[in-house]
C-alpha positions, -999 to 999 in steps of 0.1 A, spaced: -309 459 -203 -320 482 -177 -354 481 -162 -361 515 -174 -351 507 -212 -373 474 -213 -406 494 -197 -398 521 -229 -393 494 -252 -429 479 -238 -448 513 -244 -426 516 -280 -448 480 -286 -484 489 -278 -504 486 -305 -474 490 -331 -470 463 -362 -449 434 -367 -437 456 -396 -426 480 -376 -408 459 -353 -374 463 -368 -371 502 -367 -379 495 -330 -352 470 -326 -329 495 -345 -336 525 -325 -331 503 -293 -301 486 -305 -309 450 -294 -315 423 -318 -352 416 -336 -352 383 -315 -345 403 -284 -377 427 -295 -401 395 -303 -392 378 -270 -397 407 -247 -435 413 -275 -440 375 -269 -441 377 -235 -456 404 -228 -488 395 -252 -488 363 -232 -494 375 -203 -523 395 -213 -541 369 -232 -535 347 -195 -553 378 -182 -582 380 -204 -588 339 -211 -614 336 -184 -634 367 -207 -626 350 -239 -638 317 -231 -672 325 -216 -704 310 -228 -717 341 -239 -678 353 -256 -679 322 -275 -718 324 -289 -706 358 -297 -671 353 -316 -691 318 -335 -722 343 -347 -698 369 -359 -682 342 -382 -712 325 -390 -727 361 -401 -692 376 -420 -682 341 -440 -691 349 -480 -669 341 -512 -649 374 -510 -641 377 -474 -627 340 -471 -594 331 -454 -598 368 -433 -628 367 -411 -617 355 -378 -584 372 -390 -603 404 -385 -629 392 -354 -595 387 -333 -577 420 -340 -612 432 -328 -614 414 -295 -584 416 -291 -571 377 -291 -545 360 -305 -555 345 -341 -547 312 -332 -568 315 -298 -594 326 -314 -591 298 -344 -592 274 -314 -623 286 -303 -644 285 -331 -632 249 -340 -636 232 -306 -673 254 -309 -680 240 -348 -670 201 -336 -693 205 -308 -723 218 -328 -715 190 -352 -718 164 -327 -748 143 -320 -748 153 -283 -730 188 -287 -704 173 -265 -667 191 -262 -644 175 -284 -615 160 -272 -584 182 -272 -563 157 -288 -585 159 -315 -584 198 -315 -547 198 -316 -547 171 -344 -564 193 -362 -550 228 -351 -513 210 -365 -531 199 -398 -562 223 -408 -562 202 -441 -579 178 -418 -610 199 -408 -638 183 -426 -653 218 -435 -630 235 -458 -639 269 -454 -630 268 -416 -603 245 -424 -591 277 -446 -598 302 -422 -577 282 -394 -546 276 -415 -546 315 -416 -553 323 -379 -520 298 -374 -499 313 -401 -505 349 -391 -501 342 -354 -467 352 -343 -470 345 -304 -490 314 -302 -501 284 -322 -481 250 -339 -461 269 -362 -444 292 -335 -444 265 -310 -425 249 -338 -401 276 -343 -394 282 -309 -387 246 -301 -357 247 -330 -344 283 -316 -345 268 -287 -324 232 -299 -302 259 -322 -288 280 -291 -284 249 -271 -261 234 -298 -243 271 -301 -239 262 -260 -225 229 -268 -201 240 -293 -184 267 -274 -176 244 -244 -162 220 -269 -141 245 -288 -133 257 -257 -118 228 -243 -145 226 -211 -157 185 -203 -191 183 -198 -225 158 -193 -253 164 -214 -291 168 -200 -296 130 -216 -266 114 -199 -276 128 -163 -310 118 -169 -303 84 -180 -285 84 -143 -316 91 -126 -317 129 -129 -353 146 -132 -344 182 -132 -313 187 -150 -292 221 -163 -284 213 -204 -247 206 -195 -229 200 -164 -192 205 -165 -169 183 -154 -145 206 -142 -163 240 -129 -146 265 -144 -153 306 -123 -167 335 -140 -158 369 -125 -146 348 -91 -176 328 -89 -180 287 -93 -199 276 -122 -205 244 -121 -236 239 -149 -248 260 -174 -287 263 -189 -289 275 -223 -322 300 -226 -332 310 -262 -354 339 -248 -352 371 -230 -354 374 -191 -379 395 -178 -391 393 -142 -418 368 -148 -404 344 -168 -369 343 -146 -388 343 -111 -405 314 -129 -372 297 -137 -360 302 -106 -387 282 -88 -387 255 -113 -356 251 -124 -330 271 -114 -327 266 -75 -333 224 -81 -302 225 -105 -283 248 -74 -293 220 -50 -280 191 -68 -251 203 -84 -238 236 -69 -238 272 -85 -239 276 -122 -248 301 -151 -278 312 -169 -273 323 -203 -305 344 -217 -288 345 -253 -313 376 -257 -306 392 -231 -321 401 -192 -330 428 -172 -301 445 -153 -317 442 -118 -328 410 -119 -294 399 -119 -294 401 -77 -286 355 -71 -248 356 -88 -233 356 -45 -258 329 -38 -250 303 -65 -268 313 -101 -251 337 -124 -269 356 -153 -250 367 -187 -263 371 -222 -232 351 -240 -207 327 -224 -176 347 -211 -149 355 -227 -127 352 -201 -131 324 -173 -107 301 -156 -107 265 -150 -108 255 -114 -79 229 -124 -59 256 -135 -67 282 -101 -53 244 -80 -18 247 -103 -15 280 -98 -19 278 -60 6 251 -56 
């Protein structure tokens, strides 16, 4: 996707509906999970922008009065719902707030409760001793689509769903490889998911691992990737290829001469490095 297409597609997102998401992806011609990735992470970097605001003293008294004030029989199970889309925070963010602020009050010396015990509770709000927040949380989580346990869940098995899709077309395929357990069981820390074997080359470059990325690649996410994982796999084991199975942007796809290739599916057409050491004979 071109750079120029993805900054349309961001302006085409603000303030729009998950509703309306679809028609978006439609008009665009890229897949809903394509649209929710590049709405995902876009939304996450502006709640990293605005936490610091969010989480102030005086944000928090604020947010906790305008619950306290709004909760009544006929508005249950939509009030912090409605407080986030007005400050403008994610529903499970917000949720999170007003819990860690009710265990506190609820505590003998107001202390901060621990955040084990916030995400105990955050997984299971049947567990929140007051059931009207208890109610209100559950639906903070379940109307969240960027953040909380339910989308972490979710993206986790996306995540474990491409990774088998990976897995499958090197096996039908016919390409060896090492899983990301087997390397680390030999001592690995930072592995690719699968290491082949044999490299196979993709276009006339050597690929010798491939990462499986459920997600789409814009510039922050990748530079990140690159830093953390990307270079360490090119230091241990060579060159290899990143596959963003919802796609990338175009220009970011400048590191394929240096060792790390970028595609959106595995190739169609690649050739063994056994077969190039026939040939050549």
């Amino acid at each position: 996707m071109k750079l120029a297409i993805y900054k349309e597609i961001l302006k085409r997102l603000q303030g729009r509906e998950r509703e309306e998401f679809s028609g978006i992806a439609q008009h665009y011609r890229v897949s809903l999970h394509t649209l929710m990735s590049i709405y995902s992470q876009d939304y996450q970097k502006k709640m990293k922008k605005t936490h610091q605001r969010h989480h102030s003293v005086e944000a928090v008294d604020d947010y906790f009065q305008r619950y306290e004030e709004r909760i009544a029989p006929e508005t249950m199970g939509t009030v912090l719902l409605r407080i986030a889309k007005e400050v403008d925070l994610a529903p499970s963010l917000l949720a999170k707030i007003i819990l860690e602020h009710h265990l506190a009050l609820q505590s003998a010396e107001s202390e901060a409760p621990a955040r084990s015990y916030v995400n105990q509770l955050l997984k299971d709000p049947c567990q929140i001793p007051d059931p009207v927040l208890a109610n209100e949380v559950q639906q903070c989580i379940l109307n969240d689509c960027v953040y909380g346990p339910v989308v972490d869940s979710i993206r986790h098995s996306v995540g474990f769903e491409y990774e088998n899709k990976l897995k499958r077309i090197l096996e039908d395929k016919g390409i060896a490889f090492i899983g990301e357990d087997v390397m680390r069981a030999k001592g690995y820390d930072k592995t690719p998911d699968f290491k082949l074997e044999v490299p196979i080359a993709v276009d006339g470059r050597v690929v010798n691992w491939v990462e499986s990325k459920a997600s789409f690649g814009d510039e922050l996410s990748h530079r990140t990737y690159l830093r953390d994982q990307f270079w360490s796999y090119w230091n241990r084991f060579g060159p290899g290829m990143v596959i963003y199975w919802f796609g990338f942007i175009d220009e970011l796809d400048v590191n394929a001469d240096k060792g790390i290739v970028l595609m959106d599916h595995f190739p169609d057409s690649f050739t063994t490095l056994q077969a190039l050491s026939d040939r050549d004979r």
